[in-house]
Structure formats: C-alpha cells, structure tokens
N, C-alpha and C positions, 0 to 999 in steps of 0.2 A: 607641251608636256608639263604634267601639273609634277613639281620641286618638291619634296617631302623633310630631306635631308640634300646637306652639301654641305662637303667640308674644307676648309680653306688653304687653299696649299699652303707647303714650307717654306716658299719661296716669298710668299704674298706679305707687301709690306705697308699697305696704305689698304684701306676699300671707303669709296666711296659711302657719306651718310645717306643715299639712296640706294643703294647699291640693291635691297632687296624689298625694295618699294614694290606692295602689291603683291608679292608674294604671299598669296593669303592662306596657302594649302602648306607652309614652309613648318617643318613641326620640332627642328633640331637642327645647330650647326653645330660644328666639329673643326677643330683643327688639328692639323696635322704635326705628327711628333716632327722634333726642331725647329719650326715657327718660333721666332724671338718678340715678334709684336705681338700674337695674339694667344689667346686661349679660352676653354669650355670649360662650364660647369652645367651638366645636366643638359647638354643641346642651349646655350645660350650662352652670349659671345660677351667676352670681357679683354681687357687689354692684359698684358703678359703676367702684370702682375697680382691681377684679379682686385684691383682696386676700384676700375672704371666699368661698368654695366654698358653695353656698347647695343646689344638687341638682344631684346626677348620675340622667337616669331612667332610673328603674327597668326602662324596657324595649332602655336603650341596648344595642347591641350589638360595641361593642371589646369584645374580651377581655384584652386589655392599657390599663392606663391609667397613664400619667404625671402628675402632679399641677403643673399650670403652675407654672416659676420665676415666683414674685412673690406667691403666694397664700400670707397668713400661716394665715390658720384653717378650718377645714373645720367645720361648723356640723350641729346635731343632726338627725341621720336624714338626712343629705346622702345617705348610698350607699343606705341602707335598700331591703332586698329587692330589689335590682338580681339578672336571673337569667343571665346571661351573664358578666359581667367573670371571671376566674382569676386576673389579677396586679396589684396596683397599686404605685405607689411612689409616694413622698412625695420631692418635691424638698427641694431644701437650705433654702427658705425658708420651710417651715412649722415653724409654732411650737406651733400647739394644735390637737387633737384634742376635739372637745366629746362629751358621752358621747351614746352608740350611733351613733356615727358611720358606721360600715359593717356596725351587728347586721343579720344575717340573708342577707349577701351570700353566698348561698346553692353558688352556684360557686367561691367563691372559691380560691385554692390555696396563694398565696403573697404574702407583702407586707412592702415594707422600708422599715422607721422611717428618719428621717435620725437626726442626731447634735444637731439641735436641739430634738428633742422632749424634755419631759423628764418627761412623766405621759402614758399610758395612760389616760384618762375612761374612768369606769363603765361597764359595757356595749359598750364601745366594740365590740369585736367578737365579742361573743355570737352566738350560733350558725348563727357561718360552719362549718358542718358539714362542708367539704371544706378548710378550710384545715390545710395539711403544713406549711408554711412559714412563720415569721415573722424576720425579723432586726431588732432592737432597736439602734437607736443608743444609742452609748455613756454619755451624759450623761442615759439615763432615772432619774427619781428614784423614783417612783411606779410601781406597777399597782394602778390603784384596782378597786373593788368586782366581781365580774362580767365582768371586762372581758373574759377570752377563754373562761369557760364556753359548754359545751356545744361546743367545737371538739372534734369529735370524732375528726378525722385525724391532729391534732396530734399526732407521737410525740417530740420534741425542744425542748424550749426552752433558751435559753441568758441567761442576764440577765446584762446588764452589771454592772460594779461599782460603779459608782455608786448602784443601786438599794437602798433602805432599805426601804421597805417594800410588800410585796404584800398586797390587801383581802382582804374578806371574798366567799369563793369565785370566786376571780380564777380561776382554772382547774378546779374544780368539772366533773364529766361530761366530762373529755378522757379517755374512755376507755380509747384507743390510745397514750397518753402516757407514754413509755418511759425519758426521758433526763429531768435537769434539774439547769441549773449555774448555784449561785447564786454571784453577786460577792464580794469581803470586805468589802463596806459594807452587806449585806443585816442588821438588826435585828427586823424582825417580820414574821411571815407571818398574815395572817388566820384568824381561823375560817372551816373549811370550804375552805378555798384549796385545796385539790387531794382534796377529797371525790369520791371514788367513780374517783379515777386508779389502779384496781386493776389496769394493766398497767405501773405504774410498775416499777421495774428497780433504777435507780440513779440516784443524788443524787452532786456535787459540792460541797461547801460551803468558797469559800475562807477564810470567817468565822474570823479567832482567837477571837473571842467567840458558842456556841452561841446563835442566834438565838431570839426570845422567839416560841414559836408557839403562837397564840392554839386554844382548846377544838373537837376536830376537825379540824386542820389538814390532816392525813392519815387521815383517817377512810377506811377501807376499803384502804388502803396494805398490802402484807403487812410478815410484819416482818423477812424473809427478804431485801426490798432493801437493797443495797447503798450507805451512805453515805460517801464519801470528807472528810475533814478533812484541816485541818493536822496534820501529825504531832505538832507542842506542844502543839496542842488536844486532842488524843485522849481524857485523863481528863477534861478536863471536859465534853466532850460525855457520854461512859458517865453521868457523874453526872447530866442534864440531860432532863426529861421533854421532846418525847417520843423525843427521838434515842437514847439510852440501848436504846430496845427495837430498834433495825436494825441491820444489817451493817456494824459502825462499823471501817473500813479507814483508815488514814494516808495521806496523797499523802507519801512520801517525797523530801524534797529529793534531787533530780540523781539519780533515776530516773522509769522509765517504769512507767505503769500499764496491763498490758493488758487491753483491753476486750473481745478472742476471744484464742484462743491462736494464733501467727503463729510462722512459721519464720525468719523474720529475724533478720538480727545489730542491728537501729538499738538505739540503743542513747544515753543522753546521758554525754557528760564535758567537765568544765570550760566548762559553760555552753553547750554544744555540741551538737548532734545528730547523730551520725555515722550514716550511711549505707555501711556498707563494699561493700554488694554493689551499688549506686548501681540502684538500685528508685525508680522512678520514684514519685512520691510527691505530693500535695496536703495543704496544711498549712493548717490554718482555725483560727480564733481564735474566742473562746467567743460572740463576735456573730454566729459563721457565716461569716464574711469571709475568703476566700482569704488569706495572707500568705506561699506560696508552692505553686511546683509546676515539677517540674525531676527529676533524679537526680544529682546532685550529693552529692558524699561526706562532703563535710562544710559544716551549714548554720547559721549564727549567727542566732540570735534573738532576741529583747528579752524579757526578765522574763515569766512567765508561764505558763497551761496553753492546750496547744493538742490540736487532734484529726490526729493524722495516718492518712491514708487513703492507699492503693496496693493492687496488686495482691495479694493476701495477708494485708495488713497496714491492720489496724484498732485503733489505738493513741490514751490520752489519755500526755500526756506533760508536764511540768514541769520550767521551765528556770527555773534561778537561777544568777546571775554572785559 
C-alpha cells in the first residue's frame, strides 16, 4: 500500500535514519500531540525543538522550499530523493549541513547557501542532476569530498573568498560546467575536483599564491581554457603545475575583461565604472548576488570582480580604489 501521510505516535522515542527509505509516494509527516522528541512543520519532521530538520518526504510536493528561521542543522539524507522540489533556500539560521543532505534531489534547479554556512558536507548535493544554480555564502570555508558531483547542469560556479579548500571530486562529472571563480583565500583543490568538466571554459583565480592542486584536479580539462590571475601572479602561476599548461591571462587592474565581444563604451576609471551610453545594466558579485541594476553613467563600487550583464553586454570587470 502506497504511504501518503503517517504520523508518529506519542509514545515514539527514536526512528531509525532509514526508517522511511523509499518511501517515494510519502507527502507529509505529523506527530502526534504529547510526543516530547519530535515535531511538524508543514508535513516535515524536526526534532522537539524545531532546531534540527530531521526529513523532508520524499514525495512532498512544493516546489519551492524555505527552510524555517530557527532550524540550525539539517541532518543526513533529510532531502534525499525528493522528486518534485526545484528551489530551496536556507534561512539565515542554519549553520550545518550534514553530508548528503539533499544527494539525489533529482528536480532540483536552484539553491541558496546563507552567509552562516561555512562547509559544504560530503555528498551533500551529489547528483542533483538538474541543479543550474547554486549561490554560496560568503563565510564558506570548505567543499568537502563529492559534494556537488554529478551536477550535471551546473554550468557556473562562483566561490566565495573565504574558501580554502575544495575535496577530492567536489565537482567531478559537472559536465556542462562552463565558468568557475575561485576566491583569493582558495590553497588547495582536491584530487579529481573537476574531473571529467570538459566543457569548462574559464577559471578566475583571485589567489596571489598558485593554489596547490592535488593529482588530476583537472583531469579531462582542455588546455585551451582560459585562466585569469592576478597580474603579479602571472609568472608564478606559468611556473606552477598544473596551471602552467592553460590560457594563463592577467586580470589587469582598472580594466575590464571581456567575456563576448560587446559594442559598448563601459569602461572603469578611477575606481569607477562608467557607463556613457547609460545601458541599462545588472551587476552581480562572484556569489551571484545582484549589487546593482539601473542605467546610470556613472556607478561606484567596493573592491572587487563583478559580472556585468545588459543588453549586449557580457563583461567580468575589476574594480580597485
């Protein structure tokens, strides 16, 4: 008999983390008044004090989910094989992610870290095979093992600066995986960490110091992509396996780097971004996060690379005061 709903008795003090493995038709759990260990919110199972995210099932059907203000951690295999959801977000109050937390959330599309996460668990979102989207708060330190293998929509990643190190095949089989900008605090990438991302393109690297990339980092990578550095950096990257074999370009301070050819005058000076022909314009930051959108001719910004996007115009750009 196909499970819809079931709610947990009063008496019920433990449930096994398989306990509703498979259950793929499951669309709501419920507990029952007086129950001291557990509790609901909306058909999804949290411990008493709605701190811990314990399972979302598998057969819910929002497609959108918000993760309740007040839940610090979301617990292993909580999303697992859910066939519906496409977007989730993590409120401000989560703090840990346990590994494979959302592997296999099969629909999914999109999902935004807060700024208090600061590691990516293992597996955590293995092979959400339709995830496009991620955005990464800023204070991540970690992406541990596996953690976004086998996303194979994925064509964009952006890591914050904070981030030190990425595991052993943290993005492994992102196929479609086109973009990727690492922080200036990034020091080691895993073995196998972007194995077999042979639609990669182009790299970012704000690192002054060539980052230590562990045996097959880019394994199947061509060597024809495009790596961006500090311009100081330049000769030591050339010197530095295995960045030395790609398309080793400088980010030159107080200019733009174009990412298509664009008929536009923008343009940076003196820390600035001019706009003379006032082109309306979207300005995002390497977390993905809007930080402007206007036509405005001239737009002051804080330190930093951003993507500017309009009508014609698809530009990375680097602003220093």
């Amino acid at each position: 008999r196909k499970i819809t709903e079931f709610t947990i008795p009063k008496e019920t003090t433990s449930i096994d983390a398989y306990a509703f493995t498979k259950c793929m038709t499951l669309k709501a759990l419920h507990v029952a008044d007086g129950n001291l260990n557990y509790s609901d919110i909306d058909g999804v199972l949290f411990n008493a004090d709605k701190t811990t995210l314990l399972l979302y099932p598998s057969g819910k059907e929002d497609i959108s989910y918000t993760i309740p203000n007040g839940t610090i951690s979301i617990t292993e295999r909580a999303f697992s094989q859910n066939e519906k959801l496409t977007e989730l977000i993590l409120s401000e109050s989560v703090e840990t992610i346990e590994p494979y937390a959302f592997t296999q959330v099969k629909e999914l599309k999109r999902a935004v870290i807060n700024d208090k996460i600061q590691k990516i668990s293992t597996h955590a979102f293995e092979g959400c095979i339709k995830l496009e989207e991620i955005i990464l708060g800023k204070n991540i330190q970690t992406i541990e093992e596996r953690a976004f293998a086998g996303c194979m929509m994925l064509k964009e990643i952006n890591l914050p600066d904070q981030v030190e190190t990425i595991g052993v095949e943290a993005f492994a089989i992102c196929w479609a995986l086109e973009k990727v900008s690492f922080g200036k605090n990034v020091q080691t990438i895993g073995a196998y960490a972007f194995n077999y991302c042979d639609s990669l393109k182009e790299m970012t690297i704000l690192a002054d110091n060539p980052p230590v990339a562990e045996e097959g980092a880019f394994n199947h990578v061509a060597s024809e992509t495009t790596v961006y550095v500090p311009a100081e950096a330049l000769e030591a990257y050339r010197q530095t396996a295995p960045w030395k074999i790609f398309n080793l370009q400088p980010i030159d301070t107080g200019t733009a780097i174009e990412t298509t050819t664009t008929a536009d005058d923008l343009r940076i000076e003196a820390g600035r971004l001019h706009n003379p022909q006032a082109i309306h314009i979207e300005i995002f930051d390497l977390q993905g996060r809007i930080v402007y959108q206007g036509a405005q001719t001239n737009i002051n910004l804080p330190e930093g690379i951003y993507l500017v996007r309009g009508k014609g115009v698809n530009r990375k750009v680097m602003i220093t005061k």
